[in-house]
N, C-alpha and C positions, 0 to 999 in steps of 0.2 A: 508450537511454531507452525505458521503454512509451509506446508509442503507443495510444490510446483507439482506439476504432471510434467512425463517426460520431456516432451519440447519444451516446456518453461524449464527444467533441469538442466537443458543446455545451455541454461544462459548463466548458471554459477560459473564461478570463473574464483583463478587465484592469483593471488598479488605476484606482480614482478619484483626484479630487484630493488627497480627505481623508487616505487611506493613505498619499499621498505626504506631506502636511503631516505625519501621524503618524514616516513613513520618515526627515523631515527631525529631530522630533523628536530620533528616538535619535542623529545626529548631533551634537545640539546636545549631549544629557545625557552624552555622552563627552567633548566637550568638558570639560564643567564640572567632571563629579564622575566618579568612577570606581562600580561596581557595587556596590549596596546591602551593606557588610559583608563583600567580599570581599578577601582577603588580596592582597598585591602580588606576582605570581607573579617567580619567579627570572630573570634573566637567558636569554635561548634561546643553545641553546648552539652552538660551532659547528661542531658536525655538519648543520645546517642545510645548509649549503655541498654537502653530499655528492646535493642535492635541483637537479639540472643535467638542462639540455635532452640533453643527450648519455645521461645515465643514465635518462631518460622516451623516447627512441627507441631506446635496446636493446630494453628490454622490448614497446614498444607495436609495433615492426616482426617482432617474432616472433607477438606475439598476435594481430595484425591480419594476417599474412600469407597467401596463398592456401595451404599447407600444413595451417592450424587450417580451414580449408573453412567460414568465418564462423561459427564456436564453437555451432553449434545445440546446445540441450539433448540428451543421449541419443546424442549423437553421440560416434561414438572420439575427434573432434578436440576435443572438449569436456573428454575425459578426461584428453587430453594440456596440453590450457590449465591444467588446475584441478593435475594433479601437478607444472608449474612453476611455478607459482604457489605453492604448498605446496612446492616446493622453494628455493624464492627467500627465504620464510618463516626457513624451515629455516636455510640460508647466513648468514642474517643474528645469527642465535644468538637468535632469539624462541623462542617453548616454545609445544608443543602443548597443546592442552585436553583433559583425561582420557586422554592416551597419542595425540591424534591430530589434523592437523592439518585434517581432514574434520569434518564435521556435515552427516549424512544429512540430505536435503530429502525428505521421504516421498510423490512423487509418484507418481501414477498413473491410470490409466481406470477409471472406475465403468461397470458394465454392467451393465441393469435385469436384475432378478430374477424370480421367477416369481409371489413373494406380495405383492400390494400392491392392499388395500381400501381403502374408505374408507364408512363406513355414521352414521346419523345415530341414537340412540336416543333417543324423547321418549316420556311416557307408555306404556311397555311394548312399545314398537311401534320396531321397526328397518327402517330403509327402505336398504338396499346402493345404492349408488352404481359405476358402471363407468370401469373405465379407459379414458380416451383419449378417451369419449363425457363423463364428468361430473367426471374429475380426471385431471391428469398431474402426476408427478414431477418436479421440478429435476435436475440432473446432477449437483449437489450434494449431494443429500437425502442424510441416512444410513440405514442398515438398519436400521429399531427400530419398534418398535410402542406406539402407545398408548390406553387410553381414559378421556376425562377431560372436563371444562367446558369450555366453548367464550369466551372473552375477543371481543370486539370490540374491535381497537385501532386506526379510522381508518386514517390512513396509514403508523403501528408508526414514526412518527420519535422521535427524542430530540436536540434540535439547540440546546444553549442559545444557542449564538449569534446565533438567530433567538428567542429566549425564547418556544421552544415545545417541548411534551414532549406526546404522545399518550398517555405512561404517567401522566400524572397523574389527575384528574378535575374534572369544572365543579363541582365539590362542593368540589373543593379536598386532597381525600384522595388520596393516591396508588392504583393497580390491583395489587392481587399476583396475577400471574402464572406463580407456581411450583406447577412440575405441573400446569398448563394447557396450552389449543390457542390459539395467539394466530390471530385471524384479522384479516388484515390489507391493505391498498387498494394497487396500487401507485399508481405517483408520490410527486407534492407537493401541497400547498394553492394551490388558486387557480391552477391551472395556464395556463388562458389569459388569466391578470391580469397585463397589466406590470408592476401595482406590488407584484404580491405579493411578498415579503420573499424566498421561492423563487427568484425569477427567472422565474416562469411556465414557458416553456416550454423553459427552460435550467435542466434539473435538476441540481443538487447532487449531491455524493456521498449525501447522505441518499435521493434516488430510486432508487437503485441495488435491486434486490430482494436481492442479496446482502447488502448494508448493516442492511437491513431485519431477515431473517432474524437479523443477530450479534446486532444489538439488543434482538430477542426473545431469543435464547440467554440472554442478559445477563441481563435480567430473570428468567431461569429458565424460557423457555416448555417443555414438553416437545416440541413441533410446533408447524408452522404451516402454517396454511391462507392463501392468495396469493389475490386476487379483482383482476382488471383495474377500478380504476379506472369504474363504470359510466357516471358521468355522460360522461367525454369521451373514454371507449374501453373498449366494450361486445360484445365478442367472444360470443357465446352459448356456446363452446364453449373448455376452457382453451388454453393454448398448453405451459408447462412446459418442457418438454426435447422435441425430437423423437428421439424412442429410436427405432435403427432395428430394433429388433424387434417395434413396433408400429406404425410407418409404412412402406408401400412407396416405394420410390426413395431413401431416405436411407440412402446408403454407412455400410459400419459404421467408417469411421475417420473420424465425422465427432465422437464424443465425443472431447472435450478433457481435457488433461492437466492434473490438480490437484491440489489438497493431499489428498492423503487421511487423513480421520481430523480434518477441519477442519469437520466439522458434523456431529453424530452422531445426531440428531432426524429424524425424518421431517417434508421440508419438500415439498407439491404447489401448484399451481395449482389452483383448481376451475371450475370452468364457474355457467351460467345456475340447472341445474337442484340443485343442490347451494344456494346460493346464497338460492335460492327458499324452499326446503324451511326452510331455518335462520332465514331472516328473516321471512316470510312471502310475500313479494315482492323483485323488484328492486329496483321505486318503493322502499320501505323503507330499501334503505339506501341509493340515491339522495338521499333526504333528509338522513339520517347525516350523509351528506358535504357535502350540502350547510350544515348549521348547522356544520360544521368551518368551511367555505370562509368562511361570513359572519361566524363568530366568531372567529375563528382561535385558538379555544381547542378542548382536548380532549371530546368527547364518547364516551367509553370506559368500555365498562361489561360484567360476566360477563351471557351471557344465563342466563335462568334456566328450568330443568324439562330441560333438554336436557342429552347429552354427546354425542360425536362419538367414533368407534372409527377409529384411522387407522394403516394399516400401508405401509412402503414396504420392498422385497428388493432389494436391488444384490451386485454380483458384485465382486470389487477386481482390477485388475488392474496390481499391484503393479510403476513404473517410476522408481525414484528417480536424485533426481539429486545436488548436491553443491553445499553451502556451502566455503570453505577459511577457516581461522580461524588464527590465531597471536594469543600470550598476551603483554604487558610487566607484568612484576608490578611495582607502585607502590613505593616504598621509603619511603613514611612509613605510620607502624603505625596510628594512626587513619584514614588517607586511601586505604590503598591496598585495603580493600575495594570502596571505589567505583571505579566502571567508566568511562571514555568510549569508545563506538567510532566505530572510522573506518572507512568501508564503501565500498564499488563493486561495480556489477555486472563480470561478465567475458562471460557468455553474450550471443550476439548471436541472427543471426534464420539463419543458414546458407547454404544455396543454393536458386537457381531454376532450374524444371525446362523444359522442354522449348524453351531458348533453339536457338538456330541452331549450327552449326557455327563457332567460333572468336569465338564470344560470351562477354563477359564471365557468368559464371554464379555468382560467388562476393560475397556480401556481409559483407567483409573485418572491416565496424565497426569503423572503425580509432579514429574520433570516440567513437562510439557500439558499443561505450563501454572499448578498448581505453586511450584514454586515461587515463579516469580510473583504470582499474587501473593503471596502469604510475604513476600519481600514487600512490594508493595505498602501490606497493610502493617509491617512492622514499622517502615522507613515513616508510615504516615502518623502511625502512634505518637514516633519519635518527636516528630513535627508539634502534632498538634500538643504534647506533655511539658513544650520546651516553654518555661517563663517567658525566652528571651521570645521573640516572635520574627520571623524574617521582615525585611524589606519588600519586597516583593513579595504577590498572590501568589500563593501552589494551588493547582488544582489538580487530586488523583484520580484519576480513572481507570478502573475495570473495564477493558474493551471485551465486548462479547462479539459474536462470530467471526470471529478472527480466522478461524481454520475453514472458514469457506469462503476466504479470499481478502480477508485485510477487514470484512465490510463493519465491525463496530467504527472502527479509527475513521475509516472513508466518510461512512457518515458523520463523524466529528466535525471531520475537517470542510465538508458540506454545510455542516449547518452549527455551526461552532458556541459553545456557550459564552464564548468569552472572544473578543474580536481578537483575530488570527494576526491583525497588524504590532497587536499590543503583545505577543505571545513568545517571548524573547527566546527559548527553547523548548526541547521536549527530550526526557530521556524513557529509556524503556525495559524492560526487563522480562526475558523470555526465555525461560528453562536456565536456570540458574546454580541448579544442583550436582551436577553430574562432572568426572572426568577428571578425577584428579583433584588433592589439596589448592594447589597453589595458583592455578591460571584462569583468567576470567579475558574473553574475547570482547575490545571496545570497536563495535563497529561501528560505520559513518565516521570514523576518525580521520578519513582524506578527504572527505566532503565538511567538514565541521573542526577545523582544527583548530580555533578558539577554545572548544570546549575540550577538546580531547589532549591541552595542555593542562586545565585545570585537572582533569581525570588523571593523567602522571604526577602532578603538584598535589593532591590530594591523597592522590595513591603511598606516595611517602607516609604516611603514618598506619596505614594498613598492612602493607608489603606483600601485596598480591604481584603474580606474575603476568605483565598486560601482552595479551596477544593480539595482534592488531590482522584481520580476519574478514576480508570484507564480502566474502565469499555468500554471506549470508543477508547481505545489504537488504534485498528488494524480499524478505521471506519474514518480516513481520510489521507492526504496527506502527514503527516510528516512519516507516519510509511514505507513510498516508500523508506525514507532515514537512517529511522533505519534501514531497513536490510542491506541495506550498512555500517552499524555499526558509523552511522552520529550521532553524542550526538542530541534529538529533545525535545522539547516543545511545546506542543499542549495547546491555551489556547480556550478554550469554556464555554460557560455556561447553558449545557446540555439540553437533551430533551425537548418537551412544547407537546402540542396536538394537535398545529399545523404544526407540521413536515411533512413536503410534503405531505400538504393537502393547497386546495385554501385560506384558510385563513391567513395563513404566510407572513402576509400584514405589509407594512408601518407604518402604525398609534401604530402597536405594538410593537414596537422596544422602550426599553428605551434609548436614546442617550447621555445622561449623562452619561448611565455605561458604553453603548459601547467607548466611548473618554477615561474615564478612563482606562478601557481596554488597549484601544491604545498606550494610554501615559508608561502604567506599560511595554507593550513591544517595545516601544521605549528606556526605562530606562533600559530595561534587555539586546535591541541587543546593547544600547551605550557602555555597562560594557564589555560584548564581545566582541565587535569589538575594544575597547582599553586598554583592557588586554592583558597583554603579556602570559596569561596562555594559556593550553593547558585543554581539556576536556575528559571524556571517555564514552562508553558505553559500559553498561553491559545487560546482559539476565537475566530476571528475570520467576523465575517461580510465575507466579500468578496465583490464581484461577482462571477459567472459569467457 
């Protein structure tokens, strides 16, 4: 499971009361009724049966073993996870997708370039701006250039489940933003207000500056200009990425590995003086923000007489890694172009370096998240052994680098093998082993509560204890496919104290929970894939 870094840690959060009265809700509407118009799926069959703790520790004591040298991305043991994996696939008589049981994840290192301006032109007069003194690049940016209007858009959120949108206007007209420079505040609103709607100083996935940047994408921006936040963090000079080819002391393998090809815009930081120049002042758009903060409506609007010339050069250095995918073609002729899939990471975090002589040095992730693969490829056995054959397509996937930041699933959901419109859910399965016989955490269950009634309706014949836990929402691979607005279900069974630490070994895995496990999502994609319902998802505002 991805692990946040501290400020992304601040954004876990725990359920209120209400979400539990909500959580008790869909208990109750199971009871009662079954899902708005959805058909009463078939019998599960009994290939279920073939979904055993003995058939979830073959697999997870090869994945997890010191031999795969804790599955790092890039790594030969990685390569050997993902072709038994893909051959496990294989064995089971599932079919590959376009001749193959791989989907390229297009990773790689960006390394700055040699051309990357940034200049202001107002009444005839061009003022060039310097790098590193007046703008710096993201690691993100793409290589592109542009010149065009300059948008002011607050803090560039779009959060309806806070009913607020910075792309709107206090006029009430929405901002078009296609083939503009969105320029944009990090954070949230009200940052040091408890009660603000944000969480103050427990940012949202909306504060993220990534988040921010797709938002503009969305919109159509052509670029984006990034300004810290002045009022309550006011750097004079930007921060961006530290490229070490413009800083001394930053080692050059301190750029991290990413999608490439996942932002194609030139995206910088600017500083004080850049800032200045565009607004008149600080003070200026200190004030902006602050009638954002005291109205917590949008004040966003094209400046006007100005454009901005904005160039960023990166270099690619092209390091990909590997999704593995196997196909169940649906056998009803209406139903079986739509999709469910059923997903796990495989990639863990590798080894540690400069341990002592006859130290453990291997971080096996036997939990995290060998498990859930090894559930995965039982649930898939199960699938593909079954005479009866579902209605609907399954498609399983082993996401790989997941632990350095979602990026197999992200590129899924990028460049999708199967159109994302037709893709009716996604469930997911990540560390699965641990914490007790009887409790299994269904997350996205307030975001997706379609599905998360069949999951208590299914759950009756298992008699697992459903812990409804949403604290864990944004820290794996199904939430690649919530933001695509995919109904998901995350099942886990939370933290332990050996989470990517050497100890997250085999021997500690219960395998009786995890097969049950298996089987409860074996029962939940069989009800899916042969229901003729449709599902939805909603934005929930939850505590951070």
């Amino acid at each position: 499971m991805y692990q946040m870094d501290e400020a992304a840690q601040a954004r876990s959060y725990k359920m209120k009361q209400t979400h539990f009265r909500q959580l008790f809700a869909i208990v109750l509407a199971v009871v009662a009724t079954a899902v708005l118009g959805f058909d009463k799926p078939s019998a599960v069959p009994a290939s279920i049966g073939l979904i055993t703790p003995q058939e979830i520790r073959k697999h997870l004591e090869f994945l997890a073993s010191d031999s795969l040298k804790g599955r790092a991305t890039l790594s030969p043991e990685i390569e050997v996870a993902a072709n038994y994996i893909a051959e496990q696939f294989q064995s089971f008589g599932l079919e590959p997708v376009n001749g193959s049981y791989f989907q390229t994840v297009p990773l790689g290192k960006i390394h700055l370039g040699k051309t990357n301006t940034l200049a202001l032109n107002s009444n005839g007069t061009r003022t060039s701006f310097k790098i590193k003194d007046d703008f710096m690049p993201y690691e993100f940016t793409g290589s592109a250039s542009v010149t065009a209007p300059v948008v002011f858009l607050g803090y560039g959120i779009t959060a309806p489940e806070y009913s607020y949108d910075d792309y709107g206007s206090s006029r009430g007209s929405s901002i078009d933003l296609r083939g503009k420079i969105a320029f944009i505040l990090t954070h949230e609103p009200r940052e040091n207000d408890p009660s603000s709607p944000f969480q103050g100083k427990k940012l949202t996935e909306h504060g993220q500056v990534g988040e921010k940047v797709r938002n503009a994408i969305d919109h159509g921006a052509a670029g984006v200009l990034v300004y810290a936040d002045p009022i309550h963090h006011n750097p004079p000079r930007p921060h961006g990425f530290p490229w070490p080819s413009l800083l001394k002391g930053i080692p050059e393998d301190v750029t991290p590995l990413q999608l490439i090809g996942d932002i194609t815009i030139p995206v910088v930081e600017v500083g004080h003086s850049f800032a200045s120049a565009l607004f008149g002042s600080v003070e200026n758009i200190k004030n902006l923000q602050s009638q954002i903060d005291s109205t917590m409506q949008p004040h966003s609007f094209e400046i006007p007489g100005v454009t901005v010339s904005l160039a960023t050069s990166t270099e690619v250095q092209n390091l990909p890694a590997k999704n593995v995918v196997a196909y169940l073609e649906g056998s009803d002729q209406k139903l079986k172009h739509e999709l469910l899939i059923i997903g796990a990471h495989y990639d863990h975090i590798g080894v540690r370096h400069g341990v002592a002589a006859g130290e453990d040095s291997i971080y096996n992730g036997a939990d995290d998240n060998a498990s859930g693969t090894s559930g995965l490829l039982a649930v898939a056995k199960a699938f593909a052994m079954s005479p009866v054959k579902p209605k609907r397509s399954l498609l399983f996937v082993a996401f790989g680098a997941e632990e350095l930041g979602l990026l197999g699933s992200k590129a899924y959901v990028q460049h999708p093998l199967f159109p994302l419109s037709e893709t009716v859910a996604m469930l997911n399965l990540d560390m699965i082993g641990r914490n007790g016989p009887e409790s299994v955490s269904v997350v996205g269950a307030l975001r997706s509560p379609d599905l998360a009634k069949i999951v208590v309706e299914e759950n009756q014949a298992i008699g697992m204890t459903l812990r409804y836990n949403e604290r864990y929402f944004f820290e794996s691979d199904q939430v690649s496919f919530a933001r695509k607005r995919i109904p998901t279900i995350f099942f886990n069974t939370e933290d332990h104290p050996d989470l990517h630490k050497v100890t997250d070994s085999a021997e500690k895995i219960n395998y009786d929970k995890a097969a049950r496990i298996g089987k409860l999502v074996f029962r939940v994609a069989w009800h899916i894939a042969n229901s003729g319902g449709y599902y939805h998802y909603q934005e929930k505002n939850i505590t951070h």
